[in-house]
C-alpha positions in Angstrom: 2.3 -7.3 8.7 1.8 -6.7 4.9 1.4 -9.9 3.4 -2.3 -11.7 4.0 -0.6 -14.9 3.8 2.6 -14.5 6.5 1.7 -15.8 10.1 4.7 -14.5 11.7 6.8 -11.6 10.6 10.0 -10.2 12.5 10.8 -6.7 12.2 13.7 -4.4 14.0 14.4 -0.8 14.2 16.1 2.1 15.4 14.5 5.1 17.2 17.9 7.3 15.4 20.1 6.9 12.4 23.0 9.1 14.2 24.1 8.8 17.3 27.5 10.3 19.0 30.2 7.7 20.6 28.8 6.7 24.3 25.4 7.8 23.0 22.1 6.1 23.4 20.0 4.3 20.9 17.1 2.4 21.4 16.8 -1.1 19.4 13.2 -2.5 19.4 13.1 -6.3 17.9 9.0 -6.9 17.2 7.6 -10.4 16.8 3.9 -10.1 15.5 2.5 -13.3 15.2 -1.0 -15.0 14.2 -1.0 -18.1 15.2 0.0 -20.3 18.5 3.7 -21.1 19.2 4.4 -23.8 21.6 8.0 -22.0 22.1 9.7 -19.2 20.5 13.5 -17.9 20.9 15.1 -14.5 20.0 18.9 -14.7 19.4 21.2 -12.6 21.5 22.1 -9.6 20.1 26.3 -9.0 20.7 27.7 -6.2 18.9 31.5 -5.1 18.7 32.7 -1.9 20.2 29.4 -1.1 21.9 27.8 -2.2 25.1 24.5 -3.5 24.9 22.1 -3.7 27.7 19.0 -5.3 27.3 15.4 -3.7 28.7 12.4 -4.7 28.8 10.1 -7.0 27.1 6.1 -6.5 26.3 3.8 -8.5 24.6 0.0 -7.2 23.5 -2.4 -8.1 21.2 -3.7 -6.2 17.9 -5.9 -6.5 15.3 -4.5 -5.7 12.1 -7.4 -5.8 8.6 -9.1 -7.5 11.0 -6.8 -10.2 11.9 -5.4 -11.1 15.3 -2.2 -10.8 16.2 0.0 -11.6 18.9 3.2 -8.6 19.4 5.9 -9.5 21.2 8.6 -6.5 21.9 11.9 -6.8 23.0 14.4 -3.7 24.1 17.7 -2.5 23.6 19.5 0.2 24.4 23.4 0.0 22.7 26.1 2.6 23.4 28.6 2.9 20.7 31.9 3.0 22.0 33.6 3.5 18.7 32.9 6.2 15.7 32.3 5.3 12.2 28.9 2.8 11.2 27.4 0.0 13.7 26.2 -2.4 11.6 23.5 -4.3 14.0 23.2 -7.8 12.5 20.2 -9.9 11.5 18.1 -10.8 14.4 17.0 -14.2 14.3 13.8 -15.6 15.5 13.0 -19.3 15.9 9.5 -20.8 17.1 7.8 -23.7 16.7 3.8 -24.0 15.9 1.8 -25.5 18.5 0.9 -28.9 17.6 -2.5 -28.8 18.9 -1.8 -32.0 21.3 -4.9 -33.5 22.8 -3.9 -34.8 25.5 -1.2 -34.3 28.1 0.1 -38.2 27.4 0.8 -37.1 24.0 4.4 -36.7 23.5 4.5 -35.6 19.7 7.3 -33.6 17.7 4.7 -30.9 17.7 4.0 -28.2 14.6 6.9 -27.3 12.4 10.0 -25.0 13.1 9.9 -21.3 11.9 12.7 -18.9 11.7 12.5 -15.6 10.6 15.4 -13.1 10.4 14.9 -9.4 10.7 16.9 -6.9 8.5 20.6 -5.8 9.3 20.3 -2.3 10.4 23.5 0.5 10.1 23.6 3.7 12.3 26.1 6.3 12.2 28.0 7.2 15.0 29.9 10.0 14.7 33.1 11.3 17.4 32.2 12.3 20.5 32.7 16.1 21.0 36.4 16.4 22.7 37.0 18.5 25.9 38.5 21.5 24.2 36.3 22.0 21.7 33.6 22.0 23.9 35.7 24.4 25.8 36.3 26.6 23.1 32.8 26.9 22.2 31.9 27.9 25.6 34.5 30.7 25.7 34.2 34.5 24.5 36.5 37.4 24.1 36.4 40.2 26.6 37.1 43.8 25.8 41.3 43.5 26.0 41.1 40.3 23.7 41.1 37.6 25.9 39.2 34.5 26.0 37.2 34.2 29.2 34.7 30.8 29.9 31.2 31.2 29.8 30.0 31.7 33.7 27.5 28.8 32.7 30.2 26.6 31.6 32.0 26.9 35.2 28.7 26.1 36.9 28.3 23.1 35.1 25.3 24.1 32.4 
């Protein structure tokens, strides 16, 4: 958090910038807050032509300039299954401040609602490598000119 003054700041980001078709990246959506949220709701993140599968979630604390702060984590990993730029939309986060109730008889509105959005975030995915050029890079000549495949490439290496 940069700003003194925010008490809860939503944040996402990508462990790459390129990734090929069917390829892994990891999207981590970080909820860092400073003060006590009676409940608190991550939209679902649904992208076109990738799969997403959700992992797991963490929560720590950390003292930050000497402030407290709650970090909530949750996971992604997303498999493009299209080339050209995933644009991973605006994560939204909604939670409301604890009202502080006294009692358990008291049936308030509680604290206000927040919502926080995180930034849009764009990867490039680029085409997955086809068959025969994977082949062909895996071939050399021989000494009467013709191609022969790589021992390692018939051996599954």
């Amino acid at each position: 958090p940069t700003d003194a003054n925010q008490t809860v700041v939503v944040s996402a980001e990508v462990d790459s910038q390129e990734v090929y078709v069917q390829g892994q990246i990891l999207l981590t959506v970080r909820i860092q807050q400073a003060i006590n949220l009676d409940s608190r709701s991550v939209s679902e993140l649904q992208l076109d032509n990738a799969y997403v599968q959700p992992l797991e979630q963490n929560s720590f604390q950390r003292t930050q300039d000497g402030r407290p702060w709650l970090v909530h984590e949750v996971r992604y990993a997303i498999f493009p299954e299209q080339s050209g730029t995933l644009t991973i939309p605006p994560q939204v986060f909604t939670g409301r401040e604890s009202s502080g109730r006294r009692s358990v008889f008291d049936f308030g509105s509680g604290g206000r609602q927040l919502q926080r959005r995180t930034e849009p975030l764009t990867v490039t995915v680029l085409p997955r490598i086809s068959r025969q050029r994977h082949m062909a890079s895996r071939t050399r000549p021989c000494s009467r000119g013709e191609l022969v495949q790589d021992a390692g490439y018939l051996a599954g290496r």
